[in-house]
C-alpha positions as CSV (number, residue, x, y, z in Angstrom):
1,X,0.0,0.0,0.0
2,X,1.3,3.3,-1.1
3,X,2.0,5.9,1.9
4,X,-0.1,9.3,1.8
5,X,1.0,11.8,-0.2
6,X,3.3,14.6,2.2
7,X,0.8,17.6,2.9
8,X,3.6,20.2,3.3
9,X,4.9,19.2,-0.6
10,X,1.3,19.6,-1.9
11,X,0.7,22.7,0.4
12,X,3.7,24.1,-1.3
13,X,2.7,23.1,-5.4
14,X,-0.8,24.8,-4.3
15,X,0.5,28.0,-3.0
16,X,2.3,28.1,-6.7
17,X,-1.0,27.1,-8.8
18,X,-2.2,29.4,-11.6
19,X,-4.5,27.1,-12.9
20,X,-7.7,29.9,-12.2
21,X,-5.8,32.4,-13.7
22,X,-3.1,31.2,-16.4
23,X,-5.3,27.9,-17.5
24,X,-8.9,28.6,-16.5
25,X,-11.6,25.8,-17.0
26,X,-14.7,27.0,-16.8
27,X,-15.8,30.7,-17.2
28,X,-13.2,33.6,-17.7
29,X,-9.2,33.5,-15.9
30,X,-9.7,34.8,-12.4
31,X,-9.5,39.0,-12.6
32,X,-6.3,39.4,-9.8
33,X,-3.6,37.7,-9.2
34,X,-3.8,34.2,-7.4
35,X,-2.9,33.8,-3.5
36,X,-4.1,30.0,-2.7
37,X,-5.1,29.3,1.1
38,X,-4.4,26.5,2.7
39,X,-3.3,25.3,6.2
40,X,-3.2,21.8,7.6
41,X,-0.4,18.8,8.1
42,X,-0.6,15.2,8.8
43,X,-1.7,15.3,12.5
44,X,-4.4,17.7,12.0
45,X,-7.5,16.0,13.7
46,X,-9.9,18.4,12.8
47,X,-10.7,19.9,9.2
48,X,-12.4,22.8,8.4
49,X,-13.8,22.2,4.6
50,X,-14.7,26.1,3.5
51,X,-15.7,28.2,0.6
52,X,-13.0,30.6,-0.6
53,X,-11.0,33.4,0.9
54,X,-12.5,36.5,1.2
55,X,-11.1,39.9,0.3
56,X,-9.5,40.1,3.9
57,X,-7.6,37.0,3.8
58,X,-6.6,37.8,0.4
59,X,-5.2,40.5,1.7
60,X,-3.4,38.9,4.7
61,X,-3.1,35.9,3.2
62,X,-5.0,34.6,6.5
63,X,-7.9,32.0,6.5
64,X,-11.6,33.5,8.3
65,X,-9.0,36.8,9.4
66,X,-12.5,38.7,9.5
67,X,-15.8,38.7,10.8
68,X,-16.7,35.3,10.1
69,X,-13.7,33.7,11.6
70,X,-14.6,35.5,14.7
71,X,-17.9,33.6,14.7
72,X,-16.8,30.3,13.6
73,X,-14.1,30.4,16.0
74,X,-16.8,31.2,18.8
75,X,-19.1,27.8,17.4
76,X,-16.0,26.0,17.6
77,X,-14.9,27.4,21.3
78,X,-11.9,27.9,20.1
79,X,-9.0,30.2,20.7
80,X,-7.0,31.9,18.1
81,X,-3.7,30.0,18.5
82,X,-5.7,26.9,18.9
83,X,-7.5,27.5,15.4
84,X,-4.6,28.7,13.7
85,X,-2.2,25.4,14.8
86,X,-1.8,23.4,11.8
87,X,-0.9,20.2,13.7
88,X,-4.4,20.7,14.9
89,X,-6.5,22.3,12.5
90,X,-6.8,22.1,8.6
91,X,-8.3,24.6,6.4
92,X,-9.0,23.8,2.9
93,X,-11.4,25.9,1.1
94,X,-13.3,24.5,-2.0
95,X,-11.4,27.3,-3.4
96,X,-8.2,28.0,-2.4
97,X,-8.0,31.8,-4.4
98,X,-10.4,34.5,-3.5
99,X,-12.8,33.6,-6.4
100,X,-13.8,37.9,-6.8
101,X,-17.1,39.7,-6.5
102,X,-20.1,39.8,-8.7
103,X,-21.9,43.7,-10.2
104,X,-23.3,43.4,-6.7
105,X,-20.4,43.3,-4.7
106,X,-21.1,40.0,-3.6
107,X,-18.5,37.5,-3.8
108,X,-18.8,34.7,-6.1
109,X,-18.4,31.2,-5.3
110,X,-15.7,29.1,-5.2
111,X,-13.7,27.9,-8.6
112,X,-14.2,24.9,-10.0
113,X,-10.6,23.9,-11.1
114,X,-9.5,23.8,-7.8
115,X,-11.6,21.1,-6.3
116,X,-11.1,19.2,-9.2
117,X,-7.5,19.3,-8.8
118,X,-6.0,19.5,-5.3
119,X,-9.0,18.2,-3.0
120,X,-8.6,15.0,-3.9
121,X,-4.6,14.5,-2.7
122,X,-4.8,16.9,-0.5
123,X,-7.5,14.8,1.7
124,X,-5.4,12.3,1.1
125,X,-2.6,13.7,3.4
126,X,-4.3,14.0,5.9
127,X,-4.5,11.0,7.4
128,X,-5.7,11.5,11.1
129,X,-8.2,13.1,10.4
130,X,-11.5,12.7,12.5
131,X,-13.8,15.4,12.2
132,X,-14.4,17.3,9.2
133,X,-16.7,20.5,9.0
134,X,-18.6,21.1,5.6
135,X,-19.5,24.9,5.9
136,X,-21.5,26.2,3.4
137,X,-22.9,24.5,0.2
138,X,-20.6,24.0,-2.0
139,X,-18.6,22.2,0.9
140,X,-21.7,20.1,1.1
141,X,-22.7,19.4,-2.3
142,X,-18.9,18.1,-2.7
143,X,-18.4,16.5,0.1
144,X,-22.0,14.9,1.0
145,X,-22.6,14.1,-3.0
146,X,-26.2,12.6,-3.3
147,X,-27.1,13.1,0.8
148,X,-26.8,16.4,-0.4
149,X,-30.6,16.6,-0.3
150,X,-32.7,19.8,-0.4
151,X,-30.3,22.6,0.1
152,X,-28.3,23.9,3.1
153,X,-31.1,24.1,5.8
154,X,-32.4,20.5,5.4
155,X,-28.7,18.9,4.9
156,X,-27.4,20.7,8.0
157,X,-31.5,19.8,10.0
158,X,-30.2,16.4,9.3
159,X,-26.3,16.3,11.2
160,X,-27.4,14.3,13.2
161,X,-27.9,11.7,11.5
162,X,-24.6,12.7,8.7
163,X,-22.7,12.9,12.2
164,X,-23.4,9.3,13.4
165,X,-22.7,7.7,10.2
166,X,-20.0,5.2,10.2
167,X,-17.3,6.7,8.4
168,X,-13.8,8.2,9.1
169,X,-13.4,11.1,9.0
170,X,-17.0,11.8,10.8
171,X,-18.3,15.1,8.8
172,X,-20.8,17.7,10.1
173,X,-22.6,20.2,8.0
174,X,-22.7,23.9,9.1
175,X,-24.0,27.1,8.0
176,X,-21.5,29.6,6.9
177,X,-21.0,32.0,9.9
178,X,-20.8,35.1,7.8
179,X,-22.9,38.0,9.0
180,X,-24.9,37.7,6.1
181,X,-26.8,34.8,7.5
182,X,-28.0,36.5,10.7
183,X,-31.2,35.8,9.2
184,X,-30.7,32.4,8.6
185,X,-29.4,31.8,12.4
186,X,-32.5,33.7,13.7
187,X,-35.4,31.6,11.6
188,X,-33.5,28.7,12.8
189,X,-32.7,28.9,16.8
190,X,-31.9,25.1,16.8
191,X,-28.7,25.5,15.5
192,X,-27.4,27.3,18.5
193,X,-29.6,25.2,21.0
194,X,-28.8,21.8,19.7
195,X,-26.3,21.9,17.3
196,X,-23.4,24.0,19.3
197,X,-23.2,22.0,22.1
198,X,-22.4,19.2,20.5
199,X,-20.0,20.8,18.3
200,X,-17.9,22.3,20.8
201,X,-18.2,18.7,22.8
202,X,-16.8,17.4,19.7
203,X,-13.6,20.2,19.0
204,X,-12.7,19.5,23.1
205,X,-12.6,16.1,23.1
206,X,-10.4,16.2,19.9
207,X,-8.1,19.3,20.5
């Protein structure tokens, strides 16, 4: 059996990919120049499967350094140093690049070529993985496949079940703690109530 692939050698090819902008594969080259995102190693435990970078880590070249880190950071009832220790804690966006913004000034979701050509190994170097977090849809719709079943609300009603199912590495769906979905959290209070708990049970017992 061949040994996993070394996650600091493919975190170092994907800081260097162009493929977005240089090569693209679906839609136009990506408007800016690249800056992939990625943190992890082979003893991370926990795995935080996200969208894209936003224009703040773009800029720092820091994953969630914004807003929505703050929140997810508070789900996860964890600490800065805690979140940002790679031994610990992957990141690996769907996209690694910040992807741009729309007319609206939204930003647009995650590139394809990326998933297609560095999720793959790059899950593959991480193998102690037990816990990984699906935030957001795209995560989900990659990750989950066909239990990907009625959009974002029902799939992430439903972690209890996606939690308890026999696989390794366990996977939990979440909503994506930007600001934006302060709506979202407020139509549905069970996520806090009955969702959290668990989730921070789960990040103590493995961190």
């Amino acid at each position: 059996m061949n040994p996993p692939p070394n996650f600091n050698d493919l975190a170092i090819q994907l800081r260097a990919c162009r493929i977005c902008r240089d090569t693209p594969r679906y839609g136009t080259a990506l408007p800016h120049e690249p800056r992939p995102i990625v943190q992890g190693s082979a003893s991370a435990r926990l795995c935080i499967a996200s969208q894209a970078p936003g224009t703040r880590a773009h800029a720092s070249g820091i994953p969630f350094a914004d807003r929505s880190g703050s929140r997810l950071r508070s789900w996860l009832g964890l600490d800065e140093k805690t979140f940002y220790d790679e031994s610990k804690v992957a990141i690996l966006p769907m996209g690694s690049c910040f992807p741009g913004q729309d007319a609206k000034g939204s930003d647009l979701g995650p590139r394809r070529e990326c998933a297609e050509a560095w999720r793959q190994p790059l899950f593959q170097a991480l193998p102690n993985l037990d816990l990984v977090l699906l935030i957001g849809q795209y995560a989900q719709a990659w990750h989950l496949g066909e239990n990907f079943k009625d959009g974002l609300t029902e799939t992430v009603r439903r972690w209890r079940d996606i939690l308890s199912h026999p696989q390794k590495p366990r996977i939990l769906p979440l909503p994506h703690p930007s600001w934006r979905n302060n709506g979202w959290l407020k139509k549905n209070p069970w996520f806090e109530a009955e969702l959290l708990p668990v989730l921070q049970q789960e990040v103590r017992e493995l961190l």
